[in-house]
Backbone as JSON Lines, residues from 0, in Angstrom:
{"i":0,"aa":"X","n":[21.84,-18.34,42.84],"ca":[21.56,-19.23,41.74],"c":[21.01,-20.53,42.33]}
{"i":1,"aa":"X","n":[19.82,-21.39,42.32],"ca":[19.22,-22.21,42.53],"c":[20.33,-23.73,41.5]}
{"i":2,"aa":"X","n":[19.95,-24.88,42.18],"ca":[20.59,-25.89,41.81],"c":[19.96,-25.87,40.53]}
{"i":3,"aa":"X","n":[18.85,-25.84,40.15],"ca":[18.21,-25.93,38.66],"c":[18.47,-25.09,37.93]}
{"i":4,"aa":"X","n":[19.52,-24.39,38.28],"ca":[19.57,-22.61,37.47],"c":[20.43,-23.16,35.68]}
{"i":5,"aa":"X","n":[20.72,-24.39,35.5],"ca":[21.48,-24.91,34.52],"c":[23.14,-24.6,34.7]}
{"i":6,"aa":"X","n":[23.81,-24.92,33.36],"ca":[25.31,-25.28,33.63],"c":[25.77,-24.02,34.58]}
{"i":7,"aa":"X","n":[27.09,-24.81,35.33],"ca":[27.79,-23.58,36.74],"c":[28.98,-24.51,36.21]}
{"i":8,"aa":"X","n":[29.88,-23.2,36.63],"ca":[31.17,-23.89,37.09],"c":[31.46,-22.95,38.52]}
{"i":9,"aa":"X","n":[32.02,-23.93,39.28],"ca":[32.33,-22.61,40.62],"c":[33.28,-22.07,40.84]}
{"i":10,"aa":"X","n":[34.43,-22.58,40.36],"ca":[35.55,-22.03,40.58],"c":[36.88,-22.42,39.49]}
{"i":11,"aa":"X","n":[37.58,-21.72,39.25],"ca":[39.14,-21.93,39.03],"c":[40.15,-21.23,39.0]}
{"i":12,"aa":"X","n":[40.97,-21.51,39.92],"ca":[42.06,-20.28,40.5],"c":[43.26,-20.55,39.75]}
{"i":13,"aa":"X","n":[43.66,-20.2,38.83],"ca":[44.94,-20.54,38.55],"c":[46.07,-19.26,39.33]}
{"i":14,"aa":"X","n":[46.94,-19.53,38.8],"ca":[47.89,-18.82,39.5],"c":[49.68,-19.2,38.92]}
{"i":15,"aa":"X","n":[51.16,-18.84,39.59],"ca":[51.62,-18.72,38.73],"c":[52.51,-20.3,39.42]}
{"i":16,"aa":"X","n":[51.48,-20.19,40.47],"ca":[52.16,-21.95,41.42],"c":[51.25,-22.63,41.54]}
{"i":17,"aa":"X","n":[49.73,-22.53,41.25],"ca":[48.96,-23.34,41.88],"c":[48.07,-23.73,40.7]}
{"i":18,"aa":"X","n":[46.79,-24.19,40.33],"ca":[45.67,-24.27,39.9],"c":[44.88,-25.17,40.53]}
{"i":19,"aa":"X","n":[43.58,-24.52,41.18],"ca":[42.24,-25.07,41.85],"c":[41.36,-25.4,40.71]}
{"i":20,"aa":"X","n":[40.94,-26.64,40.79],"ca":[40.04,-26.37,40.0],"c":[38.19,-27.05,41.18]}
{"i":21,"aa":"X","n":[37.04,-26.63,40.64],"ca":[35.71,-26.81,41.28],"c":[34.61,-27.03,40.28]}
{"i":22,"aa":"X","n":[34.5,-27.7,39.51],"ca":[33.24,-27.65,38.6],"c":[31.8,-28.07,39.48]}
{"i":23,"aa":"X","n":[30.9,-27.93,39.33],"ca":[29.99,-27.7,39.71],"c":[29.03,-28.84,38.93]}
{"i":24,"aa":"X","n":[27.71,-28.28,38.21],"ca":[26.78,-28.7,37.81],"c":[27.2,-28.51,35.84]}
{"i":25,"aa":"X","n":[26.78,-29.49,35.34],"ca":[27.0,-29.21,34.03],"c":[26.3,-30.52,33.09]}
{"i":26,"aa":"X","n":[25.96,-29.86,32.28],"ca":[25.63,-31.8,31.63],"c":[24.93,-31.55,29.89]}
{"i":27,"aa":"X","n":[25.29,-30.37,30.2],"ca":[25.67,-29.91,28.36],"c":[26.88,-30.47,27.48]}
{"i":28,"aa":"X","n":[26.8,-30.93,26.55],"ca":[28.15,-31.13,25.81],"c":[29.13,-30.1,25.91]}
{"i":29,"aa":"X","n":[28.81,-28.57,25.43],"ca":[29.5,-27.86,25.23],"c":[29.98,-27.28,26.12]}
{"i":30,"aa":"X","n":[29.22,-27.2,27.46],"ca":[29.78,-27.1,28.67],"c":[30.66,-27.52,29.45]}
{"i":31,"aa":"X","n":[30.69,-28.98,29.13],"ca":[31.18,-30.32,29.65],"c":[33.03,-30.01,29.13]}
{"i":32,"aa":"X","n":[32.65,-29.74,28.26],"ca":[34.38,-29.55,27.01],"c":[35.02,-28.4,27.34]}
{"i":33,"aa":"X","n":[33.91,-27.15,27.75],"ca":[34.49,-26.14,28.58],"c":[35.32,-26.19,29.87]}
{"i":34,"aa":"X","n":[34.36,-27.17,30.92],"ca":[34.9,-27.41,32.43],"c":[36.52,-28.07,31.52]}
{"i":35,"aa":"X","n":[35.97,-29.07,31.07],"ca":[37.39,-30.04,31.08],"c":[38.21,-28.96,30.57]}
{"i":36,"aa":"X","n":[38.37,-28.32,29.81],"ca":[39.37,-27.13,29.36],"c":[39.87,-27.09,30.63]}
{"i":37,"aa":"X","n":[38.93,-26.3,31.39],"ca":[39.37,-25.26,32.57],"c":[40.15,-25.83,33.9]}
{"i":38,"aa":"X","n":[39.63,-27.13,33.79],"ca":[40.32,-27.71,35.01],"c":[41.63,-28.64,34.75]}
{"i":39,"aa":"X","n":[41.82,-29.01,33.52],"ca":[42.94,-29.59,33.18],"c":[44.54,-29.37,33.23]}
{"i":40,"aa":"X","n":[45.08,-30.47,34.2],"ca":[46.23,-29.69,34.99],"c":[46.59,-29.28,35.78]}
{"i":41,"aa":"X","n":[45.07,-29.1,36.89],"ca":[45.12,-28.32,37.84],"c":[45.76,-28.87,39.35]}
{"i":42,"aa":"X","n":[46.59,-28.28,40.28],"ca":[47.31,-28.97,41.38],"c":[46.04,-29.35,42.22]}
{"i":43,"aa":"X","n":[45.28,-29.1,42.38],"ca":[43.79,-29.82,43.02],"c":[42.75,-29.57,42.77]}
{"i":44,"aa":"X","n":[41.55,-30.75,42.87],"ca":[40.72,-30.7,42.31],"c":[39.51,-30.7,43.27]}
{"i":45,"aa":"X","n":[38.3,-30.57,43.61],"ca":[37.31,-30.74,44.03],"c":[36.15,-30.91,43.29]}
{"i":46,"aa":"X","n":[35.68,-32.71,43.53],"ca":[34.61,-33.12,42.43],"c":[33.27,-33.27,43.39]}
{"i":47,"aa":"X","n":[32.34,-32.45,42.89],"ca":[30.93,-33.37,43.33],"c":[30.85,-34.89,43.38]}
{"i":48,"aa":"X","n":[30.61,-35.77,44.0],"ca":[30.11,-37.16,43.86],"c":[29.18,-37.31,44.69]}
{"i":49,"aa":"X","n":[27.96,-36.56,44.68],"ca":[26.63,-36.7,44.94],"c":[26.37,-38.07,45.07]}
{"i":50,"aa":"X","n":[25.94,-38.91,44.12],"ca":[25.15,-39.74,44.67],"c":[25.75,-41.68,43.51]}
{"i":51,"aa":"X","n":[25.74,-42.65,43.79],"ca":[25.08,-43.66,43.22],"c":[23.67,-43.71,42.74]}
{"i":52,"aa":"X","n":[24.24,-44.12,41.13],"ca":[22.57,-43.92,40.95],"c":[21.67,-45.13,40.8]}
{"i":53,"aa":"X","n":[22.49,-45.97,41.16],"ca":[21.87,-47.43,42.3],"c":[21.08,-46.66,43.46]}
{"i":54,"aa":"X","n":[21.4,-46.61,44.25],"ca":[21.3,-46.19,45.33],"c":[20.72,-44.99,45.12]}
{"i":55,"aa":"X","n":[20.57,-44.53,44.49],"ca":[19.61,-43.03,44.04],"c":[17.59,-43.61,43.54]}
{"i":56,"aa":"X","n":[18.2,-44.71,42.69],"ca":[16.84,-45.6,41.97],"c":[15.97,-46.45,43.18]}
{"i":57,"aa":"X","n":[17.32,-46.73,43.8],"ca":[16.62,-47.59,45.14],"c":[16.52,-47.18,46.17]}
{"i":58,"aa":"X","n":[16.59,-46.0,46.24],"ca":[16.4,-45.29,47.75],"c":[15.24,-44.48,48.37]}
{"i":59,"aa":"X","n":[15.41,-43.55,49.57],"ca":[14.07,-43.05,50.2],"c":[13.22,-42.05,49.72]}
{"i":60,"aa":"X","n":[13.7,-41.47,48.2],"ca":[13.73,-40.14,48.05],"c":[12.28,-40.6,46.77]}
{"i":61,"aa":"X","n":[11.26,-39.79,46.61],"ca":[10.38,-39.95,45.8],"c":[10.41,-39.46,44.56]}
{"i":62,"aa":"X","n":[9.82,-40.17,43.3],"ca":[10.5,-40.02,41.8],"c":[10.46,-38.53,41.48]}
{"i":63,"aa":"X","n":[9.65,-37.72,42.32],"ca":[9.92,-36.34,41.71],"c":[11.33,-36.07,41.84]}
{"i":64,"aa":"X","n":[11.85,-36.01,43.61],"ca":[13.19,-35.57,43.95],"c":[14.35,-36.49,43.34]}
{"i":65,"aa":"X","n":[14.12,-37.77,43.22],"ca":[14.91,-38.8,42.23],"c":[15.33,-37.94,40.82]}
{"i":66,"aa":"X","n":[14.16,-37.48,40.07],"ca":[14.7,-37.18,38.9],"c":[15.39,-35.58,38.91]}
{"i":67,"aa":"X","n":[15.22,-34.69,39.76],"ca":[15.72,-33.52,39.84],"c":[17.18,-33.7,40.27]}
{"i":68,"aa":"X","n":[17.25,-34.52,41.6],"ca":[19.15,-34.71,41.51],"c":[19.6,-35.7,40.8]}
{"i":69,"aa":"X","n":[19.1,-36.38,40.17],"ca":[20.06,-37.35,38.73],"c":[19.78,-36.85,37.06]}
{"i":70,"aa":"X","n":[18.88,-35.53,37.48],"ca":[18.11,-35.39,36.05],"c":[19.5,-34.08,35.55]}
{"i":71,"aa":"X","n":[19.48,-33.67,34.29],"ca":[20.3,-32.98,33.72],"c":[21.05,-31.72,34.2]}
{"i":72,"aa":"X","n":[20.21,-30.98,35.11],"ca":[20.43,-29.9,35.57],"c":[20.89,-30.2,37.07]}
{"i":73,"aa":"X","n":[21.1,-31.46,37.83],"ca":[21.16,-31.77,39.16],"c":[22.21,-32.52,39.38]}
{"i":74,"aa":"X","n":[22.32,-33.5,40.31],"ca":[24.34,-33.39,41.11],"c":[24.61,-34.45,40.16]}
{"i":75,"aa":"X","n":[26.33,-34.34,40.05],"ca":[26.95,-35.07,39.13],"c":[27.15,-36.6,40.54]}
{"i":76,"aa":"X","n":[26.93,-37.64,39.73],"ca":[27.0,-39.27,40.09],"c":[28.28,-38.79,40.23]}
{"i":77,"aa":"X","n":[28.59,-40.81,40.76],"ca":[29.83,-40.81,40.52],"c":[30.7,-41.21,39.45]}
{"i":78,"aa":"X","n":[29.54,-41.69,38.8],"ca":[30.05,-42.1,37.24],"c":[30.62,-41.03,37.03]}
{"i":79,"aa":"X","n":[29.71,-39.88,36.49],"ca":[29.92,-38.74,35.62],"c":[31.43,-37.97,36.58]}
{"i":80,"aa":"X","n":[31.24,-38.35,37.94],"ca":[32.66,-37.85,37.98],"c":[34.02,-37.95,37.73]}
{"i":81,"aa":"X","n":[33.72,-39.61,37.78],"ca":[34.74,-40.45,37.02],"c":[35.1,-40.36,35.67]}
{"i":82,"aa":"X","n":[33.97,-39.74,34.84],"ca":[33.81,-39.41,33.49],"c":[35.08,-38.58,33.52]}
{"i":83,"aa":"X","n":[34.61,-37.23,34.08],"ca":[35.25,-36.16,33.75],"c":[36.68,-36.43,34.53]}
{"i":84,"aa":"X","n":[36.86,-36.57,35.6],"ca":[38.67,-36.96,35.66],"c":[39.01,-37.78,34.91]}
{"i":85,"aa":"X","n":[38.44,-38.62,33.86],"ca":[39.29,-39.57,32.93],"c":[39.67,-38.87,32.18]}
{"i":86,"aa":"X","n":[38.83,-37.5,31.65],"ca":[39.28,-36.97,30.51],"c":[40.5,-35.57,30.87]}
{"i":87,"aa":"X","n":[40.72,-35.36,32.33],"ca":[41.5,-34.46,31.9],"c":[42.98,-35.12,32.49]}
{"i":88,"aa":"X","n":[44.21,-33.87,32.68],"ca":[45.35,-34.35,32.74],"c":[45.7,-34.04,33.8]}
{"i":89,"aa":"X","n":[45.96,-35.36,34.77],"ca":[45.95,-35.08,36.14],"c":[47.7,-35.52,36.94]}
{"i":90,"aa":"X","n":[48.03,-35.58,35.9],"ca":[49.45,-35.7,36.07],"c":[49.94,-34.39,37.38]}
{"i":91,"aa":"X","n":[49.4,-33.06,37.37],"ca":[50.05,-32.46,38.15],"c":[49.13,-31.97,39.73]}
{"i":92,"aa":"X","n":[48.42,-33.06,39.69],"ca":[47.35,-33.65,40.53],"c":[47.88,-33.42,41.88]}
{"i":93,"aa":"X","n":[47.31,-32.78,42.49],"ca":[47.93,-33.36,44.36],"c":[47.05,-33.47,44.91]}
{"i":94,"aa":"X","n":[45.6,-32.82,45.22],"ca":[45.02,-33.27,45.91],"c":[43.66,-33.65,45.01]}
{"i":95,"aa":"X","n":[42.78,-34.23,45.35],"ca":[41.64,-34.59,44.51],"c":[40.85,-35.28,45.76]}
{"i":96,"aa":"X","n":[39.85,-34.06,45.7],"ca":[38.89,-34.11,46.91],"c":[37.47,-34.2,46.56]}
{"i":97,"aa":"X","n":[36.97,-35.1,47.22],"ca":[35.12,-35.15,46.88],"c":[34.42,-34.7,47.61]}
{"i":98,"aa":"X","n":[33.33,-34.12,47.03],"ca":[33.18,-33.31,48.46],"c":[30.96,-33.72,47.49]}
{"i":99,"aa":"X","n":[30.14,-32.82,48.71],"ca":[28.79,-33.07,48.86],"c":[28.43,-34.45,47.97]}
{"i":100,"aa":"X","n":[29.16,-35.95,49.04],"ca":[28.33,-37.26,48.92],"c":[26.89,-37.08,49.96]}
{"i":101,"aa":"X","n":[26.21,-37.52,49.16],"ca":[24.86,-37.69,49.83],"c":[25.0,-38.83,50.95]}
{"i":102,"aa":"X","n":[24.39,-38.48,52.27],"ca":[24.62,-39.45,52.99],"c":[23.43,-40.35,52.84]}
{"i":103,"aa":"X","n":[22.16,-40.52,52.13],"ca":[21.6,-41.23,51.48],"c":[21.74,-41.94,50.37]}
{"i":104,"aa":"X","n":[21.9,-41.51,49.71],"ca":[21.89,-42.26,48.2],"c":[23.82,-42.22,47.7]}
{"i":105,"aa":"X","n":[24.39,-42.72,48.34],"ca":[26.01,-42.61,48.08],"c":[26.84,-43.41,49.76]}
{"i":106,"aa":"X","n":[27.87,-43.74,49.3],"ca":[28.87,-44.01,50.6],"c":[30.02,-42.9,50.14]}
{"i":107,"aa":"X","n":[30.98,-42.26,51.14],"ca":[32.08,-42.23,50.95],"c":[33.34,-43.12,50.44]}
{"i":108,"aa":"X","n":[32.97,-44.89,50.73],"ca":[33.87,-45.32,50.18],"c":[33.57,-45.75,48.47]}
{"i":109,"aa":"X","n":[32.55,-46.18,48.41],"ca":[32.09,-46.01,47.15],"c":[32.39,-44.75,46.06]}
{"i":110,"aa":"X","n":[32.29,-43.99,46.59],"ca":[33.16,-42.48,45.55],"c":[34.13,-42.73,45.94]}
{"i":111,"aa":"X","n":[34.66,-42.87,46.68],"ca":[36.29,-43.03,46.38],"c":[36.44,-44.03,45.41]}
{"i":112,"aa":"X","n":[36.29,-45.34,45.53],"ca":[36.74,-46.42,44.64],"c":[36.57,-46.25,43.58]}
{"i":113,"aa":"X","n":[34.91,-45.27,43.03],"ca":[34.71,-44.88,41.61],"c":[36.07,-44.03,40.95]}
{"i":114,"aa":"X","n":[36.27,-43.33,42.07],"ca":[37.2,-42.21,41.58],"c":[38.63,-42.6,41.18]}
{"i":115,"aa":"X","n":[38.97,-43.46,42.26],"ca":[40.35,-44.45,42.42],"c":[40.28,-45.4,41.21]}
{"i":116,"aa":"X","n":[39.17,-45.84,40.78],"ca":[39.25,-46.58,39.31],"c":[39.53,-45.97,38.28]}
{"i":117,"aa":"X","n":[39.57,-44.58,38.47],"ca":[40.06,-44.05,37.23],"c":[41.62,-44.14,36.72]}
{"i":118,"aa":"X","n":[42.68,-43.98,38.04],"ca":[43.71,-44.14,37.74],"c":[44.44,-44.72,38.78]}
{"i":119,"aa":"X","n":[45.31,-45.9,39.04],"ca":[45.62,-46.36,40.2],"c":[46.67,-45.32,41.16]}
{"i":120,"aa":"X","n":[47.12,-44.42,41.0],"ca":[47.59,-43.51,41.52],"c":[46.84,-42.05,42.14]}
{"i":121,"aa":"X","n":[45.8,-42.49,41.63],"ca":[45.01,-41.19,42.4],"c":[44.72,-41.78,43.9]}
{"i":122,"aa":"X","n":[44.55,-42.6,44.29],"ca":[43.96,-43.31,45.52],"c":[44.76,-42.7,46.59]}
{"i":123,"aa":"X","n":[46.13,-42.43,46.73],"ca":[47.05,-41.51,47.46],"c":[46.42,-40.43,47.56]}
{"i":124,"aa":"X","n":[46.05,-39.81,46.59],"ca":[46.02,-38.14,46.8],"c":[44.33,-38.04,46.76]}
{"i":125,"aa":"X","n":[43.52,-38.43,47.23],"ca":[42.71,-38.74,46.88],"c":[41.8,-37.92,48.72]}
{"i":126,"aa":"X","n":[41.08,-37.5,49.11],"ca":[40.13,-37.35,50.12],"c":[38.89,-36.98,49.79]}
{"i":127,"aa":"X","n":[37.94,-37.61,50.92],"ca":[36.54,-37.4,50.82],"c":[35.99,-36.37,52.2]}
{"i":128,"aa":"X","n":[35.25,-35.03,51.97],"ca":[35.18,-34.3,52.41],"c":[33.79,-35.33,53.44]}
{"i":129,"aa":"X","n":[33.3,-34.95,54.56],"ca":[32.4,-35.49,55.27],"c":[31.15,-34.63,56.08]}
{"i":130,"aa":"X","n":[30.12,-34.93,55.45],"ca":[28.92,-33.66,56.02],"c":[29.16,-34.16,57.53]}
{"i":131,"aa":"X","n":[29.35,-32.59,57.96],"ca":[29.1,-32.29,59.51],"c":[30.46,-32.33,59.94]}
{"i":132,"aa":"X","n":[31.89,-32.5,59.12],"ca":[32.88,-32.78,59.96],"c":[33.87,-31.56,59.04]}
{"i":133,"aa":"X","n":[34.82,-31.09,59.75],"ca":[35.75,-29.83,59.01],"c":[37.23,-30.81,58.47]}
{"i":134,"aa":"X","n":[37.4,-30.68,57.53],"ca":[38.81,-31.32,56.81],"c":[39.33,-30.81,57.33]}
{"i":135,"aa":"X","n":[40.93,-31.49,57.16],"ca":[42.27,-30.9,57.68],"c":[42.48,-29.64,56.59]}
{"i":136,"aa":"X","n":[43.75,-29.32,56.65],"ca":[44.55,-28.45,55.75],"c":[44.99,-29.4,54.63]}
{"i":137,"aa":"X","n":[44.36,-29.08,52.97],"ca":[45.56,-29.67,52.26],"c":[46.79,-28.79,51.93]}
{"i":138,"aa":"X","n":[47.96,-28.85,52.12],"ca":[49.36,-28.38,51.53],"c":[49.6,-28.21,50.19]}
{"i":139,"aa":"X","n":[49.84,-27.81,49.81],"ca":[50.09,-27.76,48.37],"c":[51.71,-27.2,47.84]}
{"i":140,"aa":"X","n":[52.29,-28.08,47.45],"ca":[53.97,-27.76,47.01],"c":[54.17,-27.23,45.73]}
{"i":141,"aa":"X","n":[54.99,-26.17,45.92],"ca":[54.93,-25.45,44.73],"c":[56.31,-26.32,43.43]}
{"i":142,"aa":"X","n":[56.09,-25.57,42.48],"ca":[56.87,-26.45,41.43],"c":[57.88,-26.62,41.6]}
């Protein structure tokens, strides 16, 4: 499936101890209400935070490739990621991981803080995945 292929979700594992959740690309309404269904609740999360779209408007990339990764069918900001963890229920939250920041048009600490503004308690459980480097293990405790 090509990044332009329209709405994806990539993953969600529930289970009878765990729930993963991975949304992907989406930017349909009805899609949008779907992911949040699916991931709500889940013991960890993994959000796209592609890009600032400061830093997307003002950066190296030319208006064709500009509008394909900020345009409807292409990577979720960090707004829109912030969007969508506001709306679901992250109360049983443990890990909440960001993962493909652009090392152009985005910082790692910048998605974090977007993300960390959503709720002052996510900032704990909170990691940013890093192109070219392998994460640790997250743990995950059962109920």
């Amino acid at each position: 499936m090509t990044r332009t292929a329209g709405a994806q979700i990539g993953c969600q594992r529930p289970s009878r101890f765990w729930g993963l959740g991975c949304p992907k690309i989406f930017h349909e309404a009805e899609d949008t209400l779907d992911v949040i269904a699916s991931i709500t609740g889940v013991d960890a999360l993994l959000l796209e935070c592609n890009h600032d779209v400061q830093m997307l408007q003002n950066g190296p990339y030319p208006p064709r490739l500009q509008e394909r990764v900020g345009g409807n069918y292409g990577h979720l900001s960090n707004d829109q990621a912030a969007r969508i963890l506001a709306q679901i229920d992250h109360g049983r939250l443990q890990h909440l991981v960001i993962g493909h920041v652009s090392e152009k048009n985005n910082s790692p600490d910048l998605a974090r803080r977007t993300l960390a503004g959503v709720c002052e308690s996510l900032d704990a459980r909170l990691s940013v995945l890093e192109q070219g480097n392998v994460s640790g293990w997250f743990c995950m405790n059962p109920d």
